[in-house]
N, C-alpha and C positions, 0 to 999 in steps of 0.2 A: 117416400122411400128414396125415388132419387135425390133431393133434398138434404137428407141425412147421408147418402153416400158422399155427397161433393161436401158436405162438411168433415166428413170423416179425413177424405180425402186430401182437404184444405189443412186438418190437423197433423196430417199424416206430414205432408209438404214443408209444416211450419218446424216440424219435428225434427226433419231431414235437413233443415236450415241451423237449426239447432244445433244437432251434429255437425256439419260443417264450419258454424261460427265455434263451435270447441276443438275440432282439428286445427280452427285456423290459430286458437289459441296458446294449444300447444304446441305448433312450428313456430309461433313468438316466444314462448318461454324456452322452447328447445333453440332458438337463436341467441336468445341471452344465457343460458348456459355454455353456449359454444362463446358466444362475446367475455364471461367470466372466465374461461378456462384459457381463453387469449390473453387476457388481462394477466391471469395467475402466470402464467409458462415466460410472461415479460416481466412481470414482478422476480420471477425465479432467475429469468435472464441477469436483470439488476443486479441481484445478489451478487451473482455471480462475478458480475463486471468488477460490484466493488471492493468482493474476496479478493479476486485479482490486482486489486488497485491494492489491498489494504497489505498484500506479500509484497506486491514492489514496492513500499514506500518501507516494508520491515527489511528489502535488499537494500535500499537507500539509505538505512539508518545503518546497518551493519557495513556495508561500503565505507558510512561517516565515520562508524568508528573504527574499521579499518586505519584509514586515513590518519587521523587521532590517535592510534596508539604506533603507527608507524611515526607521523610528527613527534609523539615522546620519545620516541625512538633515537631521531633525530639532535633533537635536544639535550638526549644523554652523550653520543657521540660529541655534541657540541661542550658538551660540561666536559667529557675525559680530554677532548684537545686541548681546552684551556688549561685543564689541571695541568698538562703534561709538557703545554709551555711555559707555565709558572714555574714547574721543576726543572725545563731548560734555562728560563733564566737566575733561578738560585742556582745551578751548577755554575752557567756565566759567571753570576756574581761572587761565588765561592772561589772561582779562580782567580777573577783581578785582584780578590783580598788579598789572596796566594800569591798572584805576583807583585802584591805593594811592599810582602812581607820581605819576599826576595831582594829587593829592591831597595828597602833601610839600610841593610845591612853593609851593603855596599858603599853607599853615601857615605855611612859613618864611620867604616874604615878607612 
């Protein structure tokens, strides 16, 4: 009889061992679910980072074209100055005509 109790007892123990090796299992796989949910919240962080990166470089292209159409900008200014000396110097040149003409008349009288 006692024989069978410390058997029982030994089963009993190994059993208790048992449960404790599956607690201990499950603080592993509940570590690695807390280790994934790290991993995810930094994967999200990334994201995040490169949302961030991915606006500022759509500021930096709008900036460029800023830039860009204030330079056409410029360019046009620089095309109306030219025009507008071209038509200073056909005025010029309209006048020395003007006074060559003045100017025959004189000689030949």
């Amino acid at each position: 009889m006692s024989i069978q109790q410390s058997a029982v007892s030994g089963q009993r123990s190994a059993f208790s061992g048992q449960r404790s090796a599956v607690s201990i299992q499950r603080s592993a796989v509940s570590g690695q679910h807390s280790a994934v949910s790290g991993q995810r919240s930094a994967f999200s962080g990334q994201r995040s980072a490169v949302s961030i990166q991915r606006s500022a470089v759509s500021g930096q292209h709008s900036a460029v074209s800023g830039q860009r159409s204030a330079f056409s900008g410029q360019r046009s200014a620089v095309s109306i100055q030219r025009s507008a000396v071209s038509g200073q110097h056909s005025a010029v040149s309209g006048q020395r005509s003007a006074d060559l003409t003045e100017i025959k008349p004189i000689l030949t009288w």
